[in-house]
LOLUM-242286 format. One record per residue (C-alpha): residue in three letters; z, x, y. Coordinates in nm, 3 decimals, padded with zeros to 5 digits. Example, Ala and Ser with C-alpha at 12.3 -4.5 7.8 and 13.67 -1.06 7.14 Angstrom:
2
   type         w         u         v
    ALA    00.780    01.230   -00.450
    SER    00.714    01.367   -00.106
//
This chain:
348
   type         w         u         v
    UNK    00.777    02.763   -00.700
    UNK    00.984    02.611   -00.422
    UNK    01.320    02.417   -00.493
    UNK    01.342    02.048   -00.293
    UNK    01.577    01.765   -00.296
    UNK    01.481    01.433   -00.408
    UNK    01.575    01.102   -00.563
    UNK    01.424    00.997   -00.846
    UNK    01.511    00.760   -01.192
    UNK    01.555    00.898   -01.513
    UNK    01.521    00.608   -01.664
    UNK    01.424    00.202   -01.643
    UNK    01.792    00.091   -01.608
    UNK    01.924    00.339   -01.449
    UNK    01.951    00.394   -01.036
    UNK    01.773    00.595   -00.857
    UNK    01.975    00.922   -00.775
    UNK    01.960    01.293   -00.660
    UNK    01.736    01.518   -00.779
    UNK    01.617    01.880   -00.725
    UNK    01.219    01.939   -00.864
    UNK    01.025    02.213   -00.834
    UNK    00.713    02.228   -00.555
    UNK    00.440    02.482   -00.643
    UNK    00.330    02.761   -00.405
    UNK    00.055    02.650   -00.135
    UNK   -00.239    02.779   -00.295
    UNK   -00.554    02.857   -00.062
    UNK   -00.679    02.517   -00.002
    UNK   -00.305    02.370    00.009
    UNK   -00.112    02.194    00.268
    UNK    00.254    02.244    00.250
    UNK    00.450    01.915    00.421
    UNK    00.793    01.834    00.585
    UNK    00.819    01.443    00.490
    UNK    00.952    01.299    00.764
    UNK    00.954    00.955    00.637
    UNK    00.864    00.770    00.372
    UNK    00.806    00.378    00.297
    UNK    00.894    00.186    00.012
    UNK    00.635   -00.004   -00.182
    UNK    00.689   -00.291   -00.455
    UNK    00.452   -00.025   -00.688
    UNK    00.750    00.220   -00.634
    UNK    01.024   -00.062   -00.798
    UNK    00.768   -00.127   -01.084
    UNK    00.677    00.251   -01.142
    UNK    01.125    00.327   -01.129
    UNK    01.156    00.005   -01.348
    UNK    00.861    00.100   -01.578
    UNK    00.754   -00.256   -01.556
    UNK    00.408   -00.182   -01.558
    UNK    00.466    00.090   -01.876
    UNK    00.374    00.457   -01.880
    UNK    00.670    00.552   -01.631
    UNK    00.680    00.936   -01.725
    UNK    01.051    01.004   -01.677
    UNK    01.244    01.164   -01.495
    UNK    00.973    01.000   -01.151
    UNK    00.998    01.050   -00.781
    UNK    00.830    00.775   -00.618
    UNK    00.653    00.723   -00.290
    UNK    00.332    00.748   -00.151
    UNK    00.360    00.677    00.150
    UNK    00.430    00.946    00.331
    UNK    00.415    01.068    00.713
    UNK    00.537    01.444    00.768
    UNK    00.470    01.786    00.921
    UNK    00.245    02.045    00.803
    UNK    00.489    02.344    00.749
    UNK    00.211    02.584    00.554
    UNK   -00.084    02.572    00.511
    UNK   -00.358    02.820    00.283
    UNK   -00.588    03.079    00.351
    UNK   -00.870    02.827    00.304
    UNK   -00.706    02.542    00.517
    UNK   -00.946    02.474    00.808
    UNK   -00.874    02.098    00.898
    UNK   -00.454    02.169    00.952
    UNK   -00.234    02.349    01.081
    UNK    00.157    02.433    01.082
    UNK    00.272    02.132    01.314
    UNK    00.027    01.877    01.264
    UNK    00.136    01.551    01.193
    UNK   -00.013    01.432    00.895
    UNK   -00.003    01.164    00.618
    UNK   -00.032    01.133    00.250
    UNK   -00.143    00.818    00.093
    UNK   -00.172    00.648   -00.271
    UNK   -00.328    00.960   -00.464
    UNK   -00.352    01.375   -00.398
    UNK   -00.660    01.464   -00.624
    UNK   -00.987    01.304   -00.781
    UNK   -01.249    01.475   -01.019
    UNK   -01.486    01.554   -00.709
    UNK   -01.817    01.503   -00.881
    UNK   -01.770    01.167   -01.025
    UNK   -01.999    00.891   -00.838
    UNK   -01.776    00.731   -00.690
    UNK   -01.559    01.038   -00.571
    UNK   -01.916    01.135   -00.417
    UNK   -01.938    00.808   -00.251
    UNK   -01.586    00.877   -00.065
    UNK   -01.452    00.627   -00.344
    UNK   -01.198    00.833   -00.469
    UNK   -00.990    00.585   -00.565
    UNK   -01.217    00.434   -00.824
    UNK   -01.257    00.770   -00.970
    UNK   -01.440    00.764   -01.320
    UNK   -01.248    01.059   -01.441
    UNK   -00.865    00.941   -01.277
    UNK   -00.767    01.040   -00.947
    UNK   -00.438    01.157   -00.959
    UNK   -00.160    00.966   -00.797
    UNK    00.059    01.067   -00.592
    UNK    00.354    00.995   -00.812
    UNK    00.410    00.916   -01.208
    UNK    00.078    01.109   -01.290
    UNK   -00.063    01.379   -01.404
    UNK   -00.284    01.665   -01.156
    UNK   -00.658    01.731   -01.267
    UNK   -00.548    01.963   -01.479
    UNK   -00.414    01.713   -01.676
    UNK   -00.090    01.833   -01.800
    UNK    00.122    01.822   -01.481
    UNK    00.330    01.524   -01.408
    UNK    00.334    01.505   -00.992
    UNK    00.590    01.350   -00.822
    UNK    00.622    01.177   -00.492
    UNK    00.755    01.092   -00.145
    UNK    01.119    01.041   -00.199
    UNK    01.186    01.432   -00.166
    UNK    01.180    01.670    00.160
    UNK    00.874    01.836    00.114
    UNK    00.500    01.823   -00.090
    UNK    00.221    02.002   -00.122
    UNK   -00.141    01.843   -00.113
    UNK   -00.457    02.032   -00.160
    UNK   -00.646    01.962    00.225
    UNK   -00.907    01.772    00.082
    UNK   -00.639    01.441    00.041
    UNK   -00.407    01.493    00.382
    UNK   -00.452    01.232    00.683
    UNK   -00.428    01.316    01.024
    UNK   -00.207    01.061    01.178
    UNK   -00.173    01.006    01.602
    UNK    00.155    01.099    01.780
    UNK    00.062    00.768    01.991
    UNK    00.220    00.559    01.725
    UNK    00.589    00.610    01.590
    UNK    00.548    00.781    01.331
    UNK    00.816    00.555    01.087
    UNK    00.634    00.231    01.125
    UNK    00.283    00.446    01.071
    UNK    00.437    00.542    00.748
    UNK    00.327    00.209    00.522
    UNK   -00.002    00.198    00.646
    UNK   -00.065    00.462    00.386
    UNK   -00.023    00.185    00.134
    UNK    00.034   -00.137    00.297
    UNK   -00.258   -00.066    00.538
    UNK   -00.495    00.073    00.403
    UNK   -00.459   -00.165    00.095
    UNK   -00.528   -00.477    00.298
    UNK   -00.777   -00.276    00.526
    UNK   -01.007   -00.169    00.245
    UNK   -01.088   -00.527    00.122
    UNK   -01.141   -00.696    00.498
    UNK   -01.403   -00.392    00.571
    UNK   -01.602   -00.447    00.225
    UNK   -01.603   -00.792    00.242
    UNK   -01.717   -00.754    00.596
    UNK   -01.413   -00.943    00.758
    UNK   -01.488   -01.082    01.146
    UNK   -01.478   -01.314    01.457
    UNK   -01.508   -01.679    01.353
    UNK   -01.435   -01.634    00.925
    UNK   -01.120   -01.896    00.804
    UNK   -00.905   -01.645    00.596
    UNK   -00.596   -01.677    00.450
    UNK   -00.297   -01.484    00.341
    UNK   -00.087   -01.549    00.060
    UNK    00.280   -01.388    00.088
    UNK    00.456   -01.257    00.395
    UNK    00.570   -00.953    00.287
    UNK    00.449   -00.572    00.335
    UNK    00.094   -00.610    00.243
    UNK    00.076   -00.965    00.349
    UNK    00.217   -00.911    00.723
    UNK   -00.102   -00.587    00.757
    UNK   -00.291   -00.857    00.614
    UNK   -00.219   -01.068    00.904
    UNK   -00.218   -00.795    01.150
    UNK   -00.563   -00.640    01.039
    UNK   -00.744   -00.947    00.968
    UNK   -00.667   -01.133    01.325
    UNK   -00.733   -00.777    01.508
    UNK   -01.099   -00.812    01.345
    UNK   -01.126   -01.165    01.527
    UNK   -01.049   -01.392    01.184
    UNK   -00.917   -01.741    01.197
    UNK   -00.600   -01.659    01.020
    UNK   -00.367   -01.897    00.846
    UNK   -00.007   -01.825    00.677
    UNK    00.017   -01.971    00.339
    UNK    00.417   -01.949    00.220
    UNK    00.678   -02.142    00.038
    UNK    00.916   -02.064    00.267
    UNK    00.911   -02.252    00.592
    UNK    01.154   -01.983    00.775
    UNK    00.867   -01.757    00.815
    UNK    00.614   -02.010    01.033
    UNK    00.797   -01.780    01.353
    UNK    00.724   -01.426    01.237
    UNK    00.355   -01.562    01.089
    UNK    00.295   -01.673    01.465
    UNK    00.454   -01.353    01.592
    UNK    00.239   -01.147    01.343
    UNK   -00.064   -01.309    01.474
    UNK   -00.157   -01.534    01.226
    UNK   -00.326   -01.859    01.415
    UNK   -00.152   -02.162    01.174
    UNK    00.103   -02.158    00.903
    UNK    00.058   -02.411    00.600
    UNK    00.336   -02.417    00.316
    UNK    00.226   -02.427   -00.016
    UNK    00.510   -02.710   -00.177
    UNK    00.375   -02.969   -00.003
    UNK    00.084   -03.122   -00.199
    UNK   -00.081   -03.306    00.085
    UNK   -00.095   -03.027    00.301
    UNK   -00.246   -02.844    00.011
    UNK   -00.549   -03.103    00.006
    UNK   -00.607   -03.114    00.358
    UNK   -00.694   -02.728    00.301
    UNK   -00.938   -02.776    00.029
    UNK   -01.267   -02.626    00.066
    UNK   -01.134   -02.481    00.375
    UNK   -01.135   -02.068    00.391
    UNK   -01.432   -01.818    00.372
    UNK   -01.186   -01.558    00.214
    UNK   -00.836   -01.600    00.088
    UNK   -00.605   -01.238    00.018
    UNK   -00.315   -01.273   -00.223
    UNK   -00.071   -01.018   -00.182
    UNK    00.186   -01.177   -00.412
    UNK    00.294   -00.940   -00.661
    UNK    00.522   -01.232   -00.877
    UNK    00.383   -01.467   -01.106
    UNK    00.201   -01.782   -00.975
    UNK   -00.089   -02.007   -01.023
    UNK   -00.376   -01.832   -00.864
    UNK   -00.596   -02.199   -00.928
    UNK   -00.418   -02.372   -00.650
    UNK   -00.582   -02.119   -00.408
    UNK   -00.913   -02.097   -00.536
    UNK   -00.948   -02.490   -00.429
    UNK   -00.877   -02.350   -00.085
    UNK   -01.199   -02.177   -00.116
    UNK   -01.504   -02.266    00.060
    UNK   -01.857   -02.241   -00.132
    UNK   -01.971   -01.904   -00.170
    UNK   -01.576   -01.780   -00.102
    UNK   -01.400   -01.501   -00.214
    UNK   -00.988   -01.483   -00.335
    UNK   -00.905   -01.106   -00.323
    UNK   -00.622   -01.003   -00.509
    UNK   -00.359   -00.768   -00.430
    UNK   -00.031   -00.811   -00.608
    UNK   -00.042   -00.750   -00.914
    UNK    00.198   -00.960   -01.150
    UNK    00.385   -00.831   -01.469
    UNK    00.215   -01.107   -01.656
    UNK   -00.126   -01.220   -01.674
    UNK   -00.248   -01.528   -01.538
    UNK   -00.450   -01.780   -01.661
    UNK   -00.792   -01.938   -01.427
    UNK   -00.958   -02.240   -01.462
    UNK   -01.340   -02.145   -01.474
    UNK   -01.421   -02.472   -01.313
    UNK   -01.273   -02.368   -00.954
    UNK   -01.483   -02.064   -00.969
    UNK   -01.818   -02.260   -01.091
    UNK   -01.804   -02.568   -00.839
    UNK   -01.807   -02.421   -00.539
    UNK   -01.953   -02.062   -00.652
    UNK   -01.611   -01.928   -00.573
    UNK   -01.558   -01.546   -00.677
    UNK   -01.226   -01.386   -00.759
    UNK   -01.195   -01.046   -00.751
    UNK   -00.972   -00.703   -00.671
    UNK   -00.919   -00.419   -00.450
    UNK   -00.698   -00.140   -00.451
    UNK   -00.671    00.119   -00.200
    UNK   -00.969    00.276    00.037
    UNK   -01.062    00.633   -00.022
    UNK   -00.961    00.950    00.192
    UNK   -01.231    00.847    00.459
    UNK   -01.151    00.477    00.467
    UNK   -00.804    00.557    00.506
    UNK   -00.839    00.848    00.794
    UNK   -01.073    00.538    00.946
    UNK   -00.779    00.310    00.889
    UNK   -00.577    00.485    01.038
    UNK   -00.760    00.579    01.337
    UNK   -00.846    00.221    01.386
    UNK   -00.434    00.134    01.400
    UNK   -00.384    00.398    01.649
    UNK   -00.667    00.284    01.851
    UNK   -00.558   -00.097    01.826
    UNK   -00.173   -00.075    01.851
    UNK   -00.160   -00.174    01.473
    UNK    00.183   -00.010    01.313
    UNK    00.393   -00.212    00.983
    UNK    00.722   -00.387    01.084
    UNK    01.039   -00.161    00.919
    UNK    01.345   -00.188    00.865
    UNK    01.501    00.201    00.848
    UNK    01.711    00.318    00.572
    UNK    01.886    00.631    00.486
    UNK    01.792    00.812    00.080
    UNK    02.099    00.678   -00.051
    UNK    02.060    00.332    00.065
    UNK    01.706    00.356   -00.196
    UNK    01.868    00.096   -00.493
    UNK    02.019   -00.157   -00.215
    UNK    01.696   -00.133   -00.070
    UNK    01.491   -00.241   -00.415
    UNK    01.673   -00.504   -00.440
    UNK    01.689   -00.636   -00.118
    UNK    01.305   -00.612   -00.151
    UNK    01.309   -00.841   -00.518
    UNK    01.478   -01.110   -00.298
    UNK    01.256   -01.096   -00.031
    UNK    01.473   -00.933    00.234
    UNK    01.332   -00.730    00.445
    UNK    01.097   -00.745    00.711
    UNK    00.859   -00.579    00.620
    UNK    00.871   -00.287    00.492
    UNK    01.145   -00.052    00.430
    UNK    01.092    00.334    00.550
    UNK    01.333    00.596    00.433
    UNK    01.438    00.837    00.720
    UNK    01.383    01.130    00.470
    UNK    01.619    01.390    00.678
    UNK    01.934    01.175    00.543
    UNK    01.834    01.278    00.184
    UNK    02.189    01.504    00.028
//
């Protein structure tokens, strides 16, 4: 067992602080990674917070994480000690599942195993994340990420991207479709990025009229805010798809109305409460609301290959380890733009 520094919480109201956890040997098939950076994701703030319940204290969050392979197994074929890598969302999956067979690992039937606050496939070991110098991933569930993007701002897309990615490429996402985005924040500014890259019509939906600039910056096509009512009807029956990334509570019917016939809402964010939906904006215009989480290990090395190839990288803000609490908050309020990335070689 190898000895690393971390942060993590011990428990739901208490900071986040240091931490020293305990890294098992690289087996055969393991990769052994130098984090270089990782991002900070609202799941991380939830997980800390145990908002969502089932936080398995003391937790390390983070997942996702861009680093250098620093050992690798006898068995380890696809790395080597240098290569820049990535780790996203989850390390493991049953293997023999359907879906894991379908390169669906994330819908595995049996649980994949996260990359934080969960337990390995053996099914007793709690795993903890990115918020610590080093990991080790069996090869099977490491990224190769291009040196032809910096490598902080490639960091999120092992969340942020390839969350918003996933649902544009199985919805089949492309030139001339109305889409809009609900919530300018990490997932919502990839949303913007990705789905106007793919040739979509894209329009902003906010309540905040400060962020009509960085919308337009992003590359989102029109801006509409959601507190004004007649804008709001002017937009009925306007979108072919509609992605809400907004993680807070809020009235998911005032969207579906957006919708046109035959349109889809995907959902993102996930709120702490549940929400309630008016079946008759889903049966009038034959509306469908649905969910997607992240893509599996090949959808996310295609993600990623498709960023590098476009230019496509997450707007951060960097922050050293000990700036993590400051940073959770800052993100409950809203401010940051868009993403904050820890610069893991400040960790104590």
């Amino acid at each position: 067992m190898t000895s690393v520094k971390a942060y993590a919480a011990q428990k739901a109201d208490q900071p986040l602080a240091p931490y020293q956890l305990t890294r098992r040997e690289p087996g055969v098939d393991d990769v052994e990674i130098k984090i270089l950076y990782c991002g900070v994701c609202h799941s991380d703030i939830h997980t800390a917070r145990n908002e969502w319940g089932g936080t398995m204290y003391p937790t390390v969050p983070g997942h996702e994480i861009v680093g250098k392979v620093s050992r690798v197994g006898a068995n380890v074929s696809k790395f080597k000690v240098g290569d820049t890598v990535g780790v996203g969302c989850f390390v493991d999956s049953c293997g023999h599942c359907s879906n894991c067979k379908d390169h669906q690992e994330q819908y595995c039937e049996n649980g994949h195993t996260q990359t934080y606050n969960s337990l390995e496939q053996d099914k007793k070991t709690i795993t903890y994340g990115g918020y610590s110098t080093h990991i080790v991933v069996t090869q099977g569930f490491v990224l190769n990420v291009s040196d032809k993007l910096p490598l902080e701002k490639v960091a999120p897309l092992l969340c942020a991207g390839i969350t918003t990615y996933s649902p544009l490429k199985y919805w089949n996402v492309k030139k001339g479709d109305k889409l809009a985005v609900v919530g300018l924040g990490g997932l919502g500014h990839m949303a913007v990025k990705l789905a106007a890259s793919m040739g979509a019509e894209v329009t902003m939906l906010s309540r905040s009229p400060g962020k009509a600039k960085d919308a337009e910056e992003l590359g989102a096509h029109h801006f509409a805010l959601t507190t004004e009512a007649e804008t709001m009807k002017t937009l009925a029956n306007t979108f072919d798809f509609i992605i809400d990334t907004v993680s807070a509570e809020h009235d998911y019917n005032q969207y579906l109305a957006l919708l046109r016939t035959n349109g889809v809402m995907i959902l993102l964010g996930v709120p702490p409460t549940p929400s309630e939906v008016q079946a008759i904006h889903l049966i009038l215009g034959r509306r469908s609301l649905v969910g997607s989480l992240v893509g599996g290990i090949k959808e996310t090395q295609e993600m990623l290959d498709y960023c590098a190839e476009h230019g496509i990288t997450s707007d951060v803000e960097m922050i050293r380890m000990d700036q993590i609490n400051e940073a959770y908050e800052r993100t409950l309020s809203g401010d940051v733009r868009y993403r904050f990335v820890i610069d893991m070689s400040t960790i104590d």
